[in-house]
KEKE-3310 file (N, C-alpha, C; in steps of 0.2 Angstrom, whole numbers, plus 5000, padded with zeros to 4 digits):
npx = (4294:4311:4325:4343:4358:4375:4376:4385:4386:4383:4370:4363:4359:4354:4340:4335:4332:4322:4312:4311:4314:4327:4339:4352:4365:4368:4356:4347:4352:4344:4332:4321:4323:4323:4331:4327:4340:4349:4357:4369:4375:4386:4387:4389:4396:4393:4394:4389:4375:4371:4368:4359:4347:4342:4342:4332:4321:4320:4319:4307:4298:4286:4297:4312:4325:4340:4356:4368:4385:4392:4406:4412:4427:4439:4439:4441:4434:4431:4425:4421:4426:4440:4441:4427:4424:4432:4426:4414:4410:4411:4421:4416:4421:4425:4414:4409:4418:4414:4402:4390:4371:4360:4343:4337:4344:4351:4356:4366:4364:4377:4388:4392:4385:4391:4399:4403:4398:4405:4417:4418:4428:4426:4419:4421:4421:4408:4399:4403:4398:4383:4382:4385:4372:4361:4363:4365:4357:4341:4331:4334:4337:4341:4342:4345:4357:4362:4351:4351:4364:4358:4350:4356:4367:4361:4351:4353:4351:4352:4358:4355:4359:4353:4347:4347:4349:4340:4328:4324:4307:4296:4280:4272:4265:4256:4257:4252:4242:4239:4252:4261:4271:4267:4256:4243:4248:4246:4238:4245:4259:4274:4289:4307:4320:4335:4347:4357:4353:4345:4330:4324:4307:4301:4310:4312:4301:4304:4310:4309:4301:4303:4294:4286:4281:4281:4279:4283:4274:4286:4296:4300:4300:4301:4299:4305:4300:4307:4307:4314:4325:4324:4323:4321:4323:4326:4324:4324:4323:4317:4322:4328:4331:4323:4330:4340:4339:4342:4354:4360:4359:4362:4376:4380:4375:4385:4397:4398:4392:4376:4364:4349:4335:4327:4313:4296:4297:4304:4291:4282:4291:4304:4320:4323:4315:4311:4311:4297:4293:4284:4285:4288:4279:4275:4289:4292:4280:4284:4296:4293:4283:4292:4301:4292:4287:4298:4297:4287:4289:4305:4317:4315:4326:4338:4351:4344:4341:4342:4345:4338:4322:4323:4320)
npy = (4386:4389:4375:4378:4377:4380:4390:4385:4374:4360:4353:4364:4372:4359:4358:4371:4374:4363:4370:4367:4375:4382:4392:4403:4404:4417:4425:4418:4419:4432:4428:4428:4414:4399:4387:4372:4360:4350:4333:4327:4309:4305:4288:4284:4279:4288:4302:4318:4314:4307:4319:4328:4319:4317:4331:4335:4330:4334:4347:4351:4354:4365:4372:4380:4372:4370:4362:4351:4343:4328:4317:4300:4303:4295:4290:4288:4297:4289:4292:4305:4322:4328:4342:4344:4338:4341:4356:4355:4345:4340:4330:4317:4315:4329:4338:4331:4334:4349:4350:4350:4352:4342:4343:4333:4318:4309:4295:4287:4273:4258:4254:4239:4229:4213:4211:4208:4217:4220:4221:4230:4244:4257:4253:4255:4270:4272:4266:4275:4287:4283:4280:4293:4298:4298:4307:4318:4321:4323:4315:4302:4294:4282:4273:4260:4251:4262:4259:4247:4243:4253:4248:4233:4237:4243:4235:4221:4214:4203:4208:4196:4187:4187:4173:4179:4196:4208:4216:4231:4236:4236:4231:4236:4235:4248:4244:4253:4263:4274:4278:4293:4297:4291:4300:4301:4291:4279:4263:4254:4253:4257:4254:4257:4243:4239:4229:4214:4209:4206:4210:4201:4200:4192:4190:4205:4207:4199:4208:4220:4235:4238:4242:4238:4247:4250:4235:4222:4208:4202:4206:4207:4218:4236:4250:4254:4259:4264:4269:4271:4275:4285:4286:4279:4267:4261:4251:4251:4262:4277:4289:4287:4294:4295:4287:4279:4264:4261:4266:4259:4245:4248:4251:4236:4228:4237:4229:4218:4209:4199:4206:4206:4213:4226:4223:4228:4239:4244:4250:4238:4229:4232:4237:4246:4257:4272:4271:4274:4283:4280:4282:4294:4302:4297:4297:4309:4313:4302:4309:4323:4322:4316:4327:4336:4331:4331:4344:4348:4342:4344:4352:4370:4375:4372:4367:4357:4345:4327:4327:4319:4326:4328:4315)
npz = (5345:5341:5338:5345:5340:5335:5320:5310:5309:5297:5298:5303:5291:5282:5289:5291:5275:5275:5283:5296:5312:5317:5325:5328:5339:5345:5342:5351:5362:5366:5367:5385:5391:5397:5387:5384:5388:5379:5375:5363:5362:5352:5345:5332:5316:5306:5308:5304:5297:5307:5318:5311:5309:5322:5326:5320:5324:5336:5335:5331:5339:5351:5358:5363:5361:5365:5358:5361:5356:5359:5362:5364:5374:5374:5360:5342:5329:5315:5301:5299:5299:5306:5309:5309:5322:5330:5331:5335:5342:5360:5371:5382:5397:5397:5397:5409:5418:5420:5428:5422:5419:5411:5405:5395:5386:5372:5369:5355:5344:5338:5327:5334:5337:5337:5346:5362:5378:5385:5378:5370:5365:5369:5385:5398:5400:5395:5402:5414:5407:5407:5421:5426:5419:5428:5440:5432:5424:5417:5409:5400:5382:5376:5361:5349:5349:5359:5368:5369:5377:5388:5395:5398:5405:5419:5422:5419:5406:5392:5376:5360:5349:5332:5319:5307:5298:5304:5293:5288:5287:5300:5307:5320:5337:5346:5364:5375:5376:5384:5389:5390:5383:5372:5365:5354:5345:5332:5333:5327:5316:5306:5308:5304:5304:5307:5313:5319:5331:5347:5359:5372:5373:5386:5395:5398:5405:5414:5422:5436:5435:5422:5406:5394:5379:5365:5354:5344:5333:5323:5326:5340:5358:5357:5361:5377:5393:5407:5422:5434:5432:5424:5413:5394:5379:5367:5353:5339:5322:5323:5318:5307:5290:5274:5265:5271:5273:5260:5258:5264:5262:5247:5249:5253:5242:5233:5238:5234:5237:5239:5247:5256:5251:5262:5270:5267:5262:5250:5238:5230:5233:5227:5224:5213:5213:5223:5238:5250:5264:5281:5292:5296:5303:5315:5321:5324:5331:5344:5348:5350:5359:5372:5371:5378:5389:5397:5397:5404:5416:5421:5432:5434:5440:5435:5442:5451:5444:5442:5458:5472:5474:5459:5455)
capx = (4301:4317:4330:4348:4364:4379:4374:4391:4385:4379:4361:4359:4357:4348:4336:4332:4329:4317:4307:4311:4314:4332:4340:4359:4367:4364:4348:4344:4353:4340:4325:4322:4318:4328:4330:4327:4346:4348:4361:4367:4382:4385:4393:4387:4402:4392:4392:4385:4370:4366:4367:4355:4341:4341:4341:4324:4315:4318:4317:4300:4291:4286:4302:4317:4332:4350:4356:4375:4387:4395:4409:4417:4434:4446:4438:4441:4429:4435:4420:4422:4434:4443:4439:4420:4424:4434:4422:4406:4410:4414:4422:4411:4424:4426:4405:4406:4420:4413:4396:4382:4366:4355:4337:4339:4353:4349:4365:4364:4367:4386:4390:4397:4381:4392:4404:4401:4397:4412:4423:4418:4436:4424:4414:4423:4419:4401:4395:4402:4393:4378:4380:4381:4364:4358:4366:4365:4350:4333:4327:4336:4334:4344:4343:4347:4363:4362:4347:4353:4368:4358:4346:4361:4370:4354:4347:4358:4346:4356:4356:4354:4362:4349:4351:4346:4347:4330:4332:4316:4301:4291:4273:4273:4259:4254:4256:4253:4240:4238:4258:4261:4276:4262:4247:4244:4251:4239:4236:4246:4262:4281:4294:4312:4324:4342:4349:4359:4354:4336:4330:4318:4301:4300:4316:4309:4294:4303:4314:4305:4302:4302:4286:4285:4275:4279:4280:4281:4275:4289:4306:4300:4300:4303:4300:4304:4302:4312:4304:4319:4332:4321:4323:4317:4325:4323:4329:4325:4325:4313:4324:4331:4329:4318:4334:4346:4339:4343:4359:4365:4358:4366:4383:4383:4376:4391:4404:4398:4386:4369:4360:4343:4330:4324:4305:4291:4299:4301:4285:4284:4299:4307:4324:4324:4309:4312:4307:4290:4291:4279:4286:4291:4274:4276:4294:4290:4275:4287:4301:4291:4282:4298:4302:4286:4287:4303:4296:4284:4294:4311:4318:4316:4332:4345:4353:4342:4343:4348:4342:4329:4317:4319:4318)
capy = (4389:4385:4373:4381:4378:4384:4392:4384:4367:4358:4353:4370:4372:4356:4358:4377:4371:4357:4371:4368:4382:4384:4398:4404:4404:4424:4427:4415:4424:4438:4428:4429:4409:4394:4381:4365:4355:4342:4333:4319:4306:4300:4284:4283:4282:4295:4309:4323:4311:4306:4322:4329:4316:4318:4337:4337:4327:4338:4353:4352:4355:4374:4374:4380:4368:4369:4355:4348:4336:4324:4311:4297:4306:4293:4285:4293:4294:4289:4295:4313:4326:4328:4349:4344:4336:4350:4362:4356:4341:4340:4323:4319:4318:4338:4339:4330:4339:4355:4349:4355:4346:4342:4341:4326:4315:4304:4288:4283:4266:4259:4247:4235:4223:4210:4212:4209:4224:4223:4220:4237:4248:4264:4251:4258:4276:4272:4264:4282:4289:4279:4282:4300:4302:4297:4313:4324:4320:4321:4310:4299:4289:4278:4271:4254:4249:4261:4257:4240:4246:4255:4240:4229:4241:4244:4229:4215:4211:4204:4206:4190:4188:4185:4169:4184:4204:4210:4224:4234:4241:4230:4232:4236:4240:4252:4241:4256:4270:4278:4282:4301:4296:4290:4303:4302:4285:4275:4257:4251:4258:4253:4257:4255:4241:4237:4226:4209:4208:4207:4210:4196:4201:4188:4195:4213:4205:4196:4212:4223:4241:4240:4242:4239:4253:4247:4229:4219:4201:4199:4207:4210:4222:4242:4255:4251:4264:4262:4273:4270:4278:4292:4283:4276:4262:4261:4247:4254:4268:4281:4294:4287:4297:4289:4282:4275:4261:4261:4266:4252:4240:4250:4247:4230:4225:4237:4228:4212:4203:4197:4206:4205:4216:4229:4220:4230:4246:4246:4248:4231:4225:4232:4239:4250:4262:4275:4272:4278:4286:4276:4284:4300:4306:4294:4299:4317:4312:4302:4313:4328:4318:4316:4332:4338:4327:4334:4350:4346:4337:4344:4356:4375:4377:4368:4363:4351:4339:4323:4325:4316:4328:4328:4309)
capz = (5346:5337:5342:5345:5339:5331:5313:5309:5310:5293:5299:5302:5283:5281:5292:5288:5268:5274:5287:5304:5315:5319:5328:5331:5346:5347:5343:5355:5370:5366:5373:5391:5393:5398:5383:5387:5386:5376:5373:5360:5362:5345:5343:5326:5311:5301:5314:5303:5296:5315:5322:5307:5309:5329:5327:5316:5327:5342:5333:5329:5346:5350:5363:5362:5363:5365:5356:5364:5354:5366:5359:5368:5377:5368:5352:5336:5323:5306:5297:5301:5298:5313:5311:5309:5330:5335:5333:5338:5347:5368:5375:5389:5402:5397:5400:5418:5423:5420:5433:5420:5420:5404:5403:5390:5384:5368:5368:5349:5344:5335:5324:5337:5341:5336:5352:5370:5378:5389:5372:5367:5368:5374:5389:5403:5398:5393:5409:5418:5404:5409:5430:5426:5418:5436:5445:5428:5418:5418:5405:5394:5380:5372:5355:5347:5354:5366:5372:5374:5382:5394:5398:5400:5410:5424:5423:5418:5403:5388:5368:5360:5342:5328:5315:5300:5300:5306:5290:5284:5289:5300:5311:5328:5342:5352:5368:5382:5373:5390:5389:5386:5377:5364:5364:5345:5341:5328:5336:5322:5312:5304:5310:5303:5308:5305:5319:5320:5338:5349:5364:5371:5379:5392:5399:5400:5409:5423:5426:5438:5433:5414:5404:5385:5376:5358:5352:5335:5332:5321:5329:5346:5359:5353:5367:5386:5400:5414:5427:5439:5430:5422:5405:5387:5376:5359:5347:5332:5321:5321:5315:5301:5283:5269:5262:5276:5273:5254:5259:5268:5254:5241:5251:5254:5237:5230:5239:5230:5242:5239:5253:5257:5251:5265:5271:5267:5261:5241:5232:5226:5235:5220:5226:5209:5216:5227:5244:5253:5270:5280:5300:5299:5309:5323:5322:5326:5338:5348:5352:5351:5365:5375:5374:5381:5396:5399:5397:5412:5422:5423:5436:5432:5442:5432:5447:5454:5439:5447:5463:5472:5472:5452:5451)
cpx = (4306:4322:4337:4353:4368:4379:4380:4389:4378:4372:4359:4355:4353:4344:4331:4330:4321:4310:4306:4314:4320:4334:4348:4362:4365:4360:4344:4344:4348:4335:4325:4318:4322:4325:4329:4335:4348:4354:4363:4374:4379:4389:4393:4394:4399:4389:4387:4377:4367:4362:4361:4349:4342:4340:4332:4323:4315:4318:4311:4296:4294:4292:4308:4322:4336:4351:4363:4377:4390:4399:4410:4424:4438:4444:4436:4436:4433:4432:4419:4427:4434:4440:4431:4421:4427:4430:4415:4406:4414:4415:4419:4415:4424:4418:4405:4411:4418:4405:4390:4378:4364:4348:4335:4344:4350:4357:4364:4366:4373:4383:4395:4392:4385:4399:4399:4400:4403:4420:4422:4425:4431:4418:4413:4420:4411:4399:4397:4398:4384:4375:4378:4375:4362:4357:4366:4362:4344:4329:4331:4336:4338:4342:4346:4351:4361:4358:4349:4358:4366:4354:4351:4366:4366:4353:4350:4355:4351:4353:4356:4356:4355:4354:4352:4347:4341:4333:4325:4312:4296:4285:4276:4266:4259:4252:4251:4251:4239:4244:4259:4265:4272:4256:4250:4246:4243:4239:4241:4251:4268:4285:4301:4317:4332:4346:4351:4356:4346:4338:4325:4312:4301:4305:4313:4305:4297:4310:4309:4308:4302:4295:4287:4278:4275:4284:4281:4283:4283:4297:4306:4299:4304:4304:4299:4306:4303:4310:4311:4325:4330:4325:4319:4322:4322:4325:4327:4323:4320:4315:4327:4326:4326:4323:4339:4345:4342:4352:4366:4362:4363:4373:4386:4380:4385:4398:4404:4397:4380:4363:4354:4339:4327:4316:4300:4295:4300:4294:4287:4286:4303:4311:4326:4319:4310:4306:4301:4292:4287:4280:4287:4285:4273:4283:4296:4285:4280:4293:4297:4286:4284:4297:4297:4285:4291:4302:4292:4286:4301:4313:4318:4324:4338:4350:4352:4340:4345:4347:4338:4324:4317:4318:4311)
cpy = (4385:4379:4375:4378:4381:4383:4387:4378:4362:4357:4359:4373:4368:4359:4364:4376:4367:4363:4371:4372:4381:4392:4397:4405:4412:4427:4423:4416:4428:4436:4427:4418:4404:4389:4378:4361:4348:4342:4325:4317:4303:4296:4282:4283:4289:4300:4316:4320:4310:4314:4327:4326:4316:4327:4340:4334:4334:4346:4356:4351:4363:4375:4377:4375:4370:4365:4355:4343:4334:4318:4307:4302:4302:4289:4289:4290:4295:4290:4300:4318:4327:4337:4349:4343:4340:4356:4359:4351:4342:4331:4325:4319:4326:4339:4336:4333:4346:4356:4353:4350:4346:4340:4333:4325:4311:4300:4285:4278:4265:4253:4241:4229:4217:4206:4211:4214:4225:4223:4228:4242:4254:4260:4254:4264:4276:4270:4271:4284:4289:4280:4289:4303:4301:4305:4318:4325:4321:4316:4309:4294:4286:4272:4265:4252:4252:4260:4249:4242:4249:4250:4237:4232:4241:4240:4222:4209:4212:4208:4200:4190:4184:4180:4173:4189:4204:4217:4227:4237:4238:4234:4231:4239:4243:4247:4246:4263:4275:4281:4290:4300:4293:4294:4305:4298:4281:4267:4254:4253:4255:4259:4256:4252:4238:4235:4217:4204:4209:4208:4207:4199:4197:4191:4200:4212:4202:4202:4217:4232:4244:4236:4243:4244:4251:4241:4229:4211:4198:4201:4211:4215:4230:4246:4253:4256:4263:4268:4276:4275:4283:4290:4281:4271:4259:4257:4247:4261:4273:4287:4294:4291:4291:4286:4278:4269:4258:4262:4262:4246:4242:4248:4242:4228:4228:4233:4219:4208:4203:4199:4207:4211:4220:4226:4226:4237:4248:4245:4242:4227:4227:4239:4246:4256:4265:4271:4275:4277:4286:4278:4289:4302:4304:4296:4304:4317:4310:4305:4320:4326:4318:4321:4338:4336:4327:4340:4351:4346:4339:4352:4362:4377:4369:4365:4358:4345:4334:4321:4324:4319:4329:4321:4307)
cpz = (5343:5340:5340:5345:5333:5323:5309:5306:5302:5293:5300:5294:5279:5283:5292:5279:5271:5280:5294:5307:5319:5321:5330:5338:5348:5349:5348:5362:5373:5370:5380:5393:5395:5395:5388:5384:5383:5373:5369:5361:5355:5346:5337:5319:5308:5305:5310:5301:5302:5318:5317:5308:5319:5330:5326:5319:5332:5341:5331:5334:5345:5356:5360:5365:5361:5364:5359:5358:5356:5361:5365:5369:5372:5362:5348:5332:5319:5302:5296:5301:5303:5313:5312:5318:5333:5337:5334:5342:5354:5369:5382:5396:5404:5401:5407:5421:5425:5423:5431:5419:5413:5406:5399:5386:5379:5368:5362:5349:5340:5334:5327:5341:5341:5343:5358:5373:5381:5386:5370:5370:5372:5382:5396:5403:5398:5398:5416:5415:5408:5418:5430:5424:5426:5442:5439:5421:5419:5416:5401:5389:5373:5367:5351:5350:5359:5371:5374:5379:5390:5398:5402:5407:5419:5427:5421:5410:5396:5382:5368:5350:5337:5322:5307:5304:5301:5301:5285:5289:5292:5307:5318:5330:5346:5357:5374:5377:5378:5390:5388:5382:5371:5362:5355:5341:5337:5332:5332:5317:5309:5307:5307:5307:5306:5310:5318:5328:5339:5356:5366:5376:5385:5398:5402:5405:5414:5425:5427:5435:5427:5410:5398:5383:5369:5357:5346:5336:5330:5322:5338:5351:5356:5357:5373:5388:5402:5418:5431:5438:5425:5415:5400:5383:5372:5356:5340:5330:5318:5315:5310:5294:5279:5267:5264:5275:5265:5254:5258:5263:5246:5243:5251:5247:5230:5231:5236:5232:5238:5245:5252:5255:5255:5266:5271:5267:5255:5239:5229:5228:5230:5222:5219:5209:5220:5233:5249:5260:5273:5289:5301:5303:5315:5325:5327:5334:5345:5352:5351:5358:5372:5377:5378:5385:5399:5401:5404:5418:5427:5428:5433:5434:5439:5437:5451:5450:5441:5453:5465:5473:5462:5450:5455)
residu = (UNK:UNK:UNK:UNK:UNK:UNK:UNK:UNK:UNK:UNK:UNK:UNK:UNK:UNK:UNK:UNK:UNK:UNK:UNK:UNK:UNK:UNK:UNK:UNK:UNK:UNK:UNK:UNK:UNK:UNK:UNK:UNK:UNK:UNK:UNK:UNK:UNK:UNK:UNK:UNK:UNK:UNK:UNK:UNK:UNK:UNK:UNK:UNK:UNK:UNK:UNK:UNK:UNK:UNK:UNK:UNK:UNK:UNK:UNK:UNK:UNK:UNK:UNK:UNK:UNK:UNK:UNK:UNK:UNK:UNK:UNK:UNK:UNK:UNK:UNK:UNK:UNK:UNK:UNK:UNK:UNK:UNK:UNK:UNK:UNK:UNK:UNK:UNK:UNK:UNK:UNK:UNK:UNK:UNK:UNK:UNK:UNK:UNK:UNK:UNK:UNK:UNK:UNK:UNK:UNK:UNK:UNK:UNK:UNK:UNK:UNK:UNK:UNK:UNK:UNK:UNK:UNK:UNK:UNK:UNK:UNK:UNK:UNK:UNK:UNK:UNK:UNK:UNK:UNK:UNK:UNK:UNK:UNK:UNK:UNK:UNK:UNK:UNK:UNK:UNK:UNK:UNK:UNK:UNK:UNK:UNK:UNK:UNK:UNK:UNK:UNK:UNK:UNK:UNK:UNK:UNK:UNK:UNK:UNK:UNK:UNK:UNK:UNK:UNK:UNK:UNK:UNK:UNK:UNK:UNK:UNK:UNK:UNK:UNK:UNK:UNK:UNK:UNK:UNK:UNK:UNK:UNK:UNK:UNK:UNK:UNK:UNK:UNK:UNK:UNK:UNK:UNK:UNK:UNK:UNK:UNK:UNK:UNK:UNK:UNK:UNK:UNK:UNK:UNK:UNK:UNK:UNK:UNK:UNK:UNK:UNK:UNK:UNK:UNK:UNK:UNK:UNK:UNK:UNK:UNK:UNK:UNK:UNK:UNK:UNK:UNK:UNK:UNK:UNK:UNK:UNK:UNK:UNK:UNK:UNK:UNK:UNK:UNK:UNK:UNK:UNK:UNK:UNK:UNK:UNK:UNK:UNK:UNK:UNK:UNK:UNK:UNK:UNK:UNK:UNK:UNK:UNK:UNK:UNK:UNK:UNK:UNK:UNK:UNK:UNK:UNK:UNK:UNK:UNK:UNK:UNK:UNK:UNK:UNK:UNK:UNK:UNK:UNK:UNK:UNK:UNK:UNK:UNK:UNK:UNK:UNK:UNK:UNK:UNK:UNK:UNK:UNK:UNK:UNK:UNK:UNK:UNK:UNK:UNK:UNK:UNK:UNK:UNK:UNK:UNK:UNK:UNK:UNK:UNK:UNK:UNK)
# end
């Protein structure tokens, strides 16, 4: 089954090119079935790029989803045309007053590791944000910052600023093959990472409740469930396109830096070669995964989301 939203919406045209099964708000009223809700806060500058590679991942399970897009209420994005945020975006104040549940919430990450969390101008908003999944979530999973964010918030478990960028494509383990959130993971994979900041194992390990799924020797913990608060906590990027990392290299050597190389992602190391593609099928696994654990799990009746029979 497709996943739903408005034909209006840029990705809708990528993501039909590329083969995944989108559907218009219309034709989607016709079926008699109840999507699964899914919704995304983007804190990301490049709002149509975010909300494009979080579309394809969860567009490709046989479900139908409602996709949502969720801003902060008062932080404007500068990277977006104000009429792109009009029309497709909700400030989340607007979403919890309006007492609707979601199935699943994804909380992107933001280029602000460099800051405390409680220097964050949107911090006060995000830790409602944060309480609210508890009472109108099922399953949520937060992603680089804000999976730190939400760690931090829960469980008191810092960031910790690195002396280098962690910036490339580096090895990680299947710590937890029994996981559902893994069925189909290889023992062994790359992941993409782009992050100033860590999270320390030992940490996660003396905080009750949180269970590392994937690892890496060389930048630490990856995937942490959080049972408790009916969550996942990602610090790095699955969803990212084959050239975001090219991207953000192309940018900073443009502005007349000497940046580093991405690790293990040029052919060669040889930043003049397109890039190879070495995670998009664990990308897919895993949030197709997700969503099928949601699918299971989550209340038929949308109104019991939240409550302690759904947790």
């Amino acid at each position: 089954m497709p996943i739903k939203f408005p034909s209006q919406l840029p990705a809708y045209d990528v993501l039909t090119r590329e083969g995944v099964m989108v559907m218009g708000e219309e034709a989607a009223a016709r079926q008699d079935i109840r999507p699964l809700r899914i919704g995304l806060l983007n804190l990301m500058p490049k709002k149509i790029q975010t909300e494009t590679q979080f579309a394809r991942l969860i567009g490709a399970t046989p479900l139908q989803i409602e996709f949502s897009l969720i801003r902060m209420s008062e932080h404007q994005a500068k990277n977006t045309a104000a009429e792109h945020m009009e029309a497709f975006y909700r400030p989340f104040e607007q979403v919890a007053a309006s007492g609707e549940t979601f199935d699943g919430l994804i909380i992107t990450g933001a280029p602000i590791e460099h800051l405390p969390f409680t220097e964050v101008t949107y911090w006060d908003e995000l830790t409602r944000v944060m309480d609210w999944t508890q009472t109108h979530v099922h399953s949520t999973f937060g992603v680089c910052w804000g999976g730190m964010a939400m760690i931090y918030h829960f469980h008191g478990v810092q960031k910790h600023m690195l002396n280098a960028k962690a910036f490339g494509c580096y090895r990680h383990q299947n710590l937890a093959p029994a996981s559902p959130y893994l069925n189909g993971f290889s023992d062994d994979f790359v992941i993409p990472v782009s992050r100033w900041t860590e999270m320390r194992q030992d940490e996660i390990d003396a905080t009750p409740g949180l269970v590392t799924l994937l690892g890496s020797d060389e930048v630490g913990p990856c995937l942490v469930e959080d049972r408790a608060h009916r969550a996942l906590y990602i610090f790095n990027h699955f969803e990212y396109d084959s050239d975001t990392l090219k991207q953000e290299y192309d940018r900073d050597a443009a502005a007349g830096g000497t940046p580093t190389v991405p690790v293990n992602y040029y052919p060669g190391n040889d930043p003049t070669r397109a890039p190879l593609n070495r995670w998009r099928s664990h990308a897919h696994l895993l949030y197709g995964n997700w969503i099928n654990q949601i699918y299971q799990t989550t209340p038929f009746d949308s109104s019991l989301i939240g409550t302690p029979r759904d947790a």
